[in-house]
N, CA, C and O atoms as a Tinker XYZ file with bonds, in Angstrom:
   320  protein
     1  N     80.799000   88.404000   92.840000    73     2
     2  CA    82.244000   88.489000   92.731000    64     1     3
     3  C     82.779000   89.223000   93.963000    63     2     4     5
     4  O     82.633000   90.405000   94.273000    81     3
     5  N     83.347000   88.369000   94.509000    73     3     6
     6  CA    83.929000   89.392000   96.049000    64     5     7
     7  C     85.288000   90.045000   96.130000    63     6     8     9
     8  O     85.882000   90.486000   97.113000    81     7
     9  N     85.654000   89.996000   94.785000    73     7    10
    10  CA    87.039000   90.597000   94.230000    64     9    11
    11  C     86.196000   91.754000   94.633000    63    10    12    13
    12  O     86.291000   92.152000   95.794000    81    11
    13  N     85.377000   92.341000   93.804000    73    11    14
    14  CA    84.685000   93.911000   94.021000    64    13    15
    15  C     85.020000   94.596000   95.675000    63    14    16    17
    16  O     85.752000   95.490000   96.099000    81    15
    17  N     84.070000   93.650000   96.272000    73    15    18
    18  CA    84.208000   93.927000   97.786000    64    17    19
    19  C     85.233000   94.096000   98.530000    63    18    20    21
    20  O     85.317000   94.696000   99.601000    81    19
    21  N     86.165000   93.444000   97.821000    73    19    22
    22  CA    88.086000   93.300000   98.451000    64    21    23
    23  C     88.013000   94.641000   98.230000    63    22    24    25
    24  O     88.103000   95.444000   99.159000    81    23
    25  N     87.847000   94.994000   97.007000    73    23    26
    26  CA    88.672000   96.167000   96.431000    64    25    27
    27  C     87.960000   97.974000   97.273000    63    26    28    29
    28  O     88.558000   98.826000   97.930000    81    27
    29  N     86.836000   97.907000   96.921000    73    27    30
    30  CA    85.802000   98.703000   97.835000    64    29    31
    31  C     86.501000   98.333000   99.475000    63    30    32    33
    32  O     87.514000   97.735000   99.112000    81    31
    33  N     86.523000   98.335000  100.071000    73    31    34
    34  CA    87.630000   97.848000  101.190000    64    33    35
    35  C     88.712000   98.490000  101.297000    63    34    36    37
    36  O     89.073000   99.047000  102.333000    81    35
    37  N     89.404000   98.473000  100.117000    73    35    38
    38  CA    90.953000   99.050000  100.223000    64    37    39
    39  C     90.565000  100.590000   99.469000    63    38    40    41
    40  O     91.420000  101.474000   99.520000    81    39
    41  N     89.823000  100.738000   99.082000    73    39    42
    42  CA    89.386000  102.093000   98.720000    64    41    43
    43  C     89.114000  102.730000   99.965000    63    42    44    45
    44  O     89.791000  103.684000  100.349000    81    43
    45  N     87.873000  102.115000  100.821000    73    43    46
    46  CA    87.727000  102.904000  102.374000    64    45    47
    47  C     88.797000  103.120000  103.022000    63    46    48    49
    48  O     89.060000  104.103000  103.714000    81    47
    49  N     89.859000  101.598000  102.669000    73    47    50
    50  CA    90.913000  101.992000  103.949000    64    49    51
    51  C     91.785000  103.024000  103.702000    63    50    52    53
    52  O     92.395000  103.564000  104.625000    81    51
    53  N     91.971000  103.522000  101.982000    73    51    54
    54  CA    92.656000  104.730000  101.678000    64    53    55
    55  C     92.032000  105.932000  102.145000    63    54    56    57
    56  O     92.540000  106.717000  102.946000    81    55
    57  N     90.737000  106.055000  101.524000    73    55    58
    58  CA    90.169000  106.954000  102.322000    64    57    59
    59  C     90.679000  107.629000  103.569000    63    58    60    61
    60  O     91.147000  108.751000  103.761000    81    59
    61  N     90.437000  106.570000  104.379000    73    59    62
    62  CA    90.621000  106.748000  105.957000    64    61    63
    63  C     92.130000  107.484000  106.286000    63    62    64    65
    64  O     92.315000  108.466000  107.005000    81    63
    65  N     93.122000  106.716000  105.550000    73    63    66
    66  CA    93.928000  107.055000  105.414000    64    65    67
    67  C     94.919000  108.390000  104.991000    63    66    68    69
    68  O     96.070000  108.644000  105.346000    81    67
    69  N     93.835000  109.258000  103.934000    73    67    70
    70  CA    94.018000  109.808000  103.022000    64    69    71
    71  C     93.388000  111.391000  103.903000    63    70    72    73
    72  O     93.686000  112.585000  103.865000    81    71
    73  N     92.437000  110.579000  104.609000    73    71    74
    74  CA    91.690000  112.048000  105.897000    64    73    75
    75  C     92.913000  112.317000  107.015000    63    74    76    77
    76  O     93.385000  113.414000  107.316000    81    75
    77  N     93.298000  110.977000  107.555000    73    75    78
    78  CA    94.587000  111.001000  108.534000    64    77    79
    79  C     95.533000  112.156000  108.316000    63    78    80    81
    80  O     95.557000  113.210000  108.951000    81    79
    81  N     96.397000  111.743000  107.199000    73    79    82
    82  CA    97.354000  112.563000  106.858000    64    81    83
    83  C     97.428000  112.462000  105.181000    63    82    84    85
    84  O     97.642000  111.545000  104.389000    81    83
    85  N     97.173000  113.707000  105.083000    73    83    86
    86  CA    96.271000  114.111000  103.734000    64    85    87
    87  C     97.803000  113.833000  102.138000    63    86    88    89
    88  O     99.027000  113.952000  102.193000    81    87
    89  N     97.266000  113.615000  101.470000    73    87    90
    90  CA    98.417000  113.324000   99.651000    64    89    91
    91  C     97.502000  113.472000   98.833000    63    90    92    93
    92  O     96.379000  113.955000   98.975000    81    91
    93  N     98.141000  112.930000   97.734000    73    91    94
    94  CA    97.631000  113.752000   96.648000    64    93    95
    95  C     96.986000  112.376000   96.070000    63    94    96    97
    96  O     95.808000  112.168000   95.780000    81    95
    97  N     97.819000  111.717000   96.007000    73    95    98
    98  CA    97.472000  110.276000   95.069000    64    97    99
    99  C     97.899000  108.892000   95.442000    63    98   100   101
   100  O     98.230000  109.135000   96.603000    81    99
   101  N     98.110000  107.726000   95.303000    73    99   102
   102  CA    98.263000  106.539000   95.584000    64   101   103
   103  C     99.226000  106.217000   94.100000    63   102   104   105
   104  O     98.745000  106.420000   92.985000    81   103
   105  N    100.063000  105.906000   94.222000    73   103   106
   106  CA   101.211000  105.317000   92.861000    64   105   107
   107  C    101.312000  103.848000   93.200000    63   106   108   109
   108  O    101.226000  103.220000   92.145000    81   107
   109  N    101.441000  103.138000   94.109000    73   107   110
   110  CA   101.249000  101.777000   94.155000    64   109   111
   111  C    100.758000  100.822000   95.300000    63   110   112   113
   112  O    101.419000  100.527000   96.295000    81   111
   113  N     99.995000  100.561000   95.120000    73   111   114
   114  CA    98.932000   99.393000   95.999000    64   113   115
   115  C     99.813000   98.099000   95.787000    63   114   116   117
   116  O     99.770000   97.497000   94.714000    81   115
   117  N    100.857000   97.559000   97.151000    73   115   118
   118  CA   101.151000   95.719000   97.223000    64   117   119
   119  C    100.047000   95.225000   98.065000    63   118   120   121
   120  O     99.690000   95.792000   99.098000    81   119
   121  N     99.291000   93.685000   97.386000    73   119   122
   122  CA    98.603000   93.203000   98.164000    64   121   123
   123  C     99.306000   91.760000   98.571000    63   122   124   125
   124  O    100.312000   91.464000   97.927000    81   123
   125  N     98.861000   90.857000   99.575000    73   123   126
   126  CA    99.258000   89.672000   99.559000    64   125   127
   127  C     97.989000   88.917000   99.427000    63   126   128   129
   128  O     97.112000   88.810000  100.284000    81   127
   129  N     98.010000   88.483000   98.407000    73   127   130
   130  CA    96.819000   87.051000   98.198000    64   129   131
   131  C     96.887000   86.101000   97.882000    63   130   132   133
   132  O     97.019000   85.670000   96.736000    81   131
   133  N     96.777000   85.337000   99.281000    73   131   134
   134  CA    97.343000   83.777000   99.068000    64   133   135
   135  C     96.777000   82.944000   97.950000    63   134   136   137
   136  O     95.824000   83.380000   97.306000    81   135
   137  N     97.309000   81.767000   97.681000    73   135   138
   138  CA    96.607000   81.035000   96.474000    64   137   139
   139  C     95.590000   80.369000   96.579000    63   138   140   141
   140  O     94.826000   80.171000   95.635000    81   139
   141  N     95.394000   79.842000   97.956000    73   139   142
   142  CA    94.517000   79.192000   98.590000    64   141   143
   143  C     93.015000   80.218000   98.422000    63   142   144   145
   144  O     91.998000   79.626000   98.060000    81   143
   145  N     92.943000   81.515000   98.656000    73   143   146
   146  CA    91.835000   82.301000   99.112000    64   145   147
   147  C     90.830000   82.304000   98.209000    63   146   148   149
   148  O     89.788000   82.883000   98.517000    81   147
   149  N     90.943000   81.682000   96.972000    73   147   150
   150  CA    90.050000   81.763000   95.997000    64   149   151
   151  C     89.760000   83.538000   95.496000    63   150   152   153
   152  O     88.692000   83.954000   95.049000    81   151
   153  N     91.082000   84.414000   95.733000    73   151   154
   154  CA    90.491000   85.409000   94.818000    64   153   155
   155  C     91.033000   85.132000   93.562000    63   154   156   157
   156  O     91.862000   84.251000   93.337000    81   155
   157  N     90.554000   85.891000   92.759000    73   155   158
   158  CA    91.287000   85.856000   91.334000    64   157   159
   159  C     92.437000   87.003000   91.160000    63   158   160   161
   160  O     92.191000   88.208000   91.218000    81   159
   161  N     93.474000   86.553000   90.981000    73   159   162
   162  CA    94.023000   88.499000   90.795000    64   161   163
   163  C     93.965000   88.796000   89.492000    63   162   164   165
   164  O     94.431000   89.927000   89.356000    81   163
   165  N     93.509000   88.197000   88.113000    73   163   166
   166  CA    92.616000   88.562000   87.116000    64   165   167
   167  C     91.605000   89.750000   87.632000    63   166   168   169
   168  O     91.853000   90.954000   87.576000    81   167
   169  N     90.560000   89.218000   88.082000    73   167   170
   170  CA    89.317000   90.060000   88.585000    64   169   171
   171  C     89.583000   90.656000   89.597000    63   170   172   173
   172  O     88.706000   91.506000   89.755000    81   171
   173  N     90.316000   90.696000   90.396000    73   171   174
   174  CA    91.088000   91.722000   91.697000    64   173   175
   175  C     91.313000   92.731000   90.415000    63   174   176   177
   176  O     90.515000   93.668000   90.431000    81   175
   177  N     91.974000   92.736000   89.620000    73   175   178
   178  CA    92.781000   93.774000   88.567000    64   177   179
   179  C     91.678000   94.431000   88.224000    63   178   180   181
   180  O     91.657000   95.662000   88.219000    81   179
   181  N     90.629000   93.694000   87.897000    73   179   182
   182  CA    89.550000   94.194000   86.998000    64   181   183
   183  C     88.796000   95.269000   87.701000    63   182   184   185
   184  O     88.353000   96.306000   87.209000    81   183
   185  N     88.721000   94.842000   88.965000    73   183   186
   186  CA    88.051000   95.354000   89.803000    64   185   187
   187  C     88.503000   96.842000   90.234000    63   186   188   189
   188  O     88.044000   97.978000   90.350000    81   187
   189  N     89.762000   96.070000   90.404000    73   187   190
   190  CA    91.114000   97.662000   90.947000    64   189   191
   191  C     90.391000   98.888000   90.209000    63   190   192   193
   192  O     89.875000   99.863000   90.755000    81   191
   193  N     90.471000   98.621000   88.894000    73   191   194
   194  CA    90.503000   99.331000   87.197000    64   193   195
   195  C     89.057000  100.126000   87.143000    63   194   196   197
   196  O     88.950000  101.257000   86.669000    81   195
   197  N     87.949000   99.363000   87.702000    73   195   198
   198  CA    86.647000   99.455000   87.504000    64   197   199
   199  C     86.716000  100.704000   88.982000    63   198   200   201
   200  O     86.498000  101.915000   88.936000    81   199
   201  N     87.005000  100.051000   89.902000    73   199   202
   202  CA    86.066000  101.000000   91.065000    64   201   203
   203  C     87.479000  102.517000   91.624000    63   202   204   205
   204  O     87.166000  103.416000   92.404000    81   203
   205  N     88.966000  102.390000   90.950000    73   203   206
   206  CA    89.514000  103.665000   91.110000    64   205   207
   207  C     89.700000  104.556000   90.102000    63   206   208   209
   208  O     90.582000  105.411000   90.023000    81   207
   209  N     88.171000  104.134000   88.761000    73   207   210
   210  CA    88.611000  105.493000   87.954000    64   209   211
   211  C     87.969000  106.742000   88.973000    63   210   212   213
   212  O     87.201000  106.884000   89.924000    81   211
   213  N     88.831000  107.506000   88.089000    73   211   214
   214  CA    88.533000  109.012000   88.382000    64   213   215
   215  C     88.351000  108.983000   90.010000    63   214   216   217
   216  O     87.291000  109.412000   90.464000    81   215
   217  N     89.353000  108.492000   90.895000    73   215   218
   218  CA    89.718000  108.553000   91.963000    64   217   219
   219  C     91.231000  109.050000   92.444000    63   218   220   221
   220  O     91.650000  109.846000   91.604000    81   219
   221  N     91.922000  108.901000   93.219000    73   219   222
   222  CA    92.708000  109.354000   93.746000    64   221   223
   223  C     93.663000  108.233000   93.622000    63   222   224   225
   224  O     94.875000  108.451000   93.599000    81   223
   225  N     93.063000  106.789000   93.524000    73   223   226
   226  CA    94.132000  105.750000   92.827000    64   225   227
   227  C     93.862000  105.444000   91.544000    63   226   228   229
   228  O     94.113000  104.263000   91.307000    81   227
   229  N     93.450000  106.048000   90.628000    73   227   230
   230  CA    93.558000  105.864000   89.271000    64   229   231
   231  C     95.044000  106.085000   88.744000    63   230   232   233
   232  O     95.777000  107.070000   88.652000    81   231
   233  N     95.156000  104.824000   88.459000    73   231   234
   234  CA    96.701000  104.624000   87.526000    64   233   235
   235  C     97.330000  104.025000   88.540000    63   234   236   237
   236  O     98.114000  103.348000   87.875000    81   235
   237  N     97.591000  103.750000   89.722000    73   235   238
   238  CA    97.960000  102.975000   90.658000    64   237   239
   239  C     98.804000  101.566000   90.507000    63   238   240   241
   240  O     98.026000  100.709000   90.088000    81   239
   241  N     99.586000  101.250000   90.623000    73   239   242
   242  CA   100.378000  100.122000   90.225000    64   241   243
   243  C     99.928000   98.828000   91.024000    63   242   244   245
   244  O    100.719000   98.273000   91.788000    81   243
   245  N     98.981000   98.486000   90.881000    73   243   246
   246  CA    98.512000   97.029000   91.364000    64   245   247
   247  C     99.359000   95.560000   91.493000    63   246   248   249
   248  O     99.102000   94.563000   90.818000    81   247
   249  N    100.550000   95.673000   92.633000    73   247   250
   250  CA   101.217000   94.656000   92.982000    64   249   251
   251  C    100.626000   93.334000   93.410000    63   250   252   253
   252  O    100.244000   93.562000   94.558000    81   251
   253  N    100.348000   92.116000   93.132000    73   251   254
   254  CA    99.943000   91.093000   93.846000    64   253   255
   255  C    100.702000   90.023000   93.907000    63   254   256   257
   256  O    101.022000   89.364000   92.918000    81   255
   257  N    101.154000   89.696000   95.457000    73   255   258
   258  CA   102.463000   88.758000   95.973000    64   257   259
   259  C    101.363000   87.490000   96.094000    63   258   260   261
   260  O    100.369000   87.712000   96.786000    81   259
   261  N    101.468000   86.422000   95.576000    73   259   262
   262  CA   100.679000   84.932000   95.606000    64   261   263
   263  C    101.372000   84.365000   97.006000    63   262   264   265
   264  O    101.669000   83.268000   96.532000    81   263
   265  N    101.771000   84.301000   98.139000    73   263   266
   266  CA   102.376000   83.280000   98.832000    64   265   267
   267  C    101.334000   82.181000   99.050000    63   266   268   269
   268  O    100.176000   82.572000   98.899000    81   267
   269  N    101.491000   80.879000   99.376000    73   267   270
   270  CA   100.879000   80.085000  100.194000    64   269   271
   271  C    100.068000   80.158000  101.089000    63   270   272   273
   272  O    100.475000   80.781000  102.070000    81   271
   273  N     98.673000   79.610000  101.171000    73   271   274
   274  CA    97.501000   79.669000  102.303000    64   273   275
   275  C     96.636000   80.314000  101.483000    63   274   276   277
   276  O     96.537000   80.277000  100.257000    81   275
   277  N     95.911000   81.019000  102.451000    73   275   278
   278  CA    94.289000   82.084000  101.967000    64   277   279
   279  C     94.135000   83.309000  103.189000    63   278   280   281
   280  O     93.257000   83.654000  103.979000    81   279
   281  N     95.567000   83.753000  102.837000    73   279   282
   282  CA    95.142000   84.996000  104.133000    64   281   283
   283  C     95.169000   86.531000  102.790000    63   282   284   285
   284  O     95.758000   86.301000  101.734000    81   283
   285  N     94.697000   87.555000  102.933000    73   283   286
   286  CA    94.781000   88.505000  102.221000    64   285   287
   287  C     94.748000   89.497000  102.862000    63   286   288   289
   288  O     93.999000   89.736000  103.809000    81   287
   289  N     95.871000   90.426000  102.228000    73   287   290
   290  CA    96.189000   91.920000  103.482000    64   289   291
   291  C     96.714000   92.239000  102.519000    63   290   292   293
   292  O     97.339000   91.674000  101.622000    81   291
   293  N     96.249000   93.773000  102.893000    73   291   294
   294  CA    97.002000   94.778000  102.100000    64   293   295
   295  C     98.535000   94.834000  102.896000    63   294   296   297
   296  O     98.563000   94.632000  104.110000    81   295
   297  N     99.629000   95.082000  102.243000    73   295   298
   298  CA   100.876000   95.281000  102.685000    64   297   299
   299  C    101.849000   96.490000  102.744000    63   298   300   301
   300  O    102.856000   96.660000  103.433000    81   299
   301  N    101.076000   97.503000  101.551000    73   299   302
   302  CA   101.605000   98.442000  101.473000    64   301   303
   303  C    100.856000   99.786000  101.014000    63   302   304   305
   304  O     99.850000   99.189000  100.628000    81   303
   305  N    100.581000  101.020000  100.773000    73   303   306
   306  CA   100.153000  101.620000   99.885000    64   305   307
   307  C    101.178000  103.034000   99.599000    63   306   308   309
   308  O    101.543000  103.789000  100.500000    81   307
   309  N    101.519000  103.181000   98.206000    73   307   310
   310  CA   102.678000  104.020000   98.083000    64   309   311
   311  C    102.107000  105.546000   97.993000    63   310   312   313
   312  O    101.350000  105.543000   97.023000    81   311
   313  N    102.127000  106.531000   98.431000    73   311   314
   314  CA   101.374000  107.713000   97.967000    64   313   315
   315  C    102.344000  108.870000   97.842000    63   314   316   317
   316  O    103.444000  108.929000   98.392000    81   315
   317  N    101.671000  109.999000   96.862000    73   315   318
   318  CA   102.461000  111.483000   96.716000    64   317   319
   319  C    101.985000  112.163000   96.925000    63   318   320
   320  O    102.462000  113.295000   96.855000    81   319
């Protein structure tokens, strides 16, 4: 399942992020995942749920914008 791997991904890139210029928490994650890309945002969700307990995005508002194609990027991440 490479939903997992998406998600592990956007966990590092918070990370990284999170060392930069330091917060407390993440309140909402927008992603864009086209329809084409074959992820699921079922199992994207699942995944979200599974790999940010008891993290720093636990409870996190998991936005996912469907446009057209198969490109996937994170677009936003909201933090406090």
């Amino acid at each position: 399942m490479h939903e997992i791997a998406l998600c592990q991904s956007l966990l590092e890139q918070a990370m990284k992020a999170r060392e930069a210029n330091p917060f407390d928490r993440v309140v909402r994650v927008s992603l864009s995942v086209g329809r084409t890309s074959r992820v699921q945002p079922d199992a994207l969700r699942h995944a979200f749920d599974l790999l940010s307990r008891d993290t720093f995005l636990e409870g996190a508002d998991l936005r996912i914008d469907r446009p057209p194609g198969e490109g996937f990027r994170l677009v936003e991440m909201e933090v406090s």
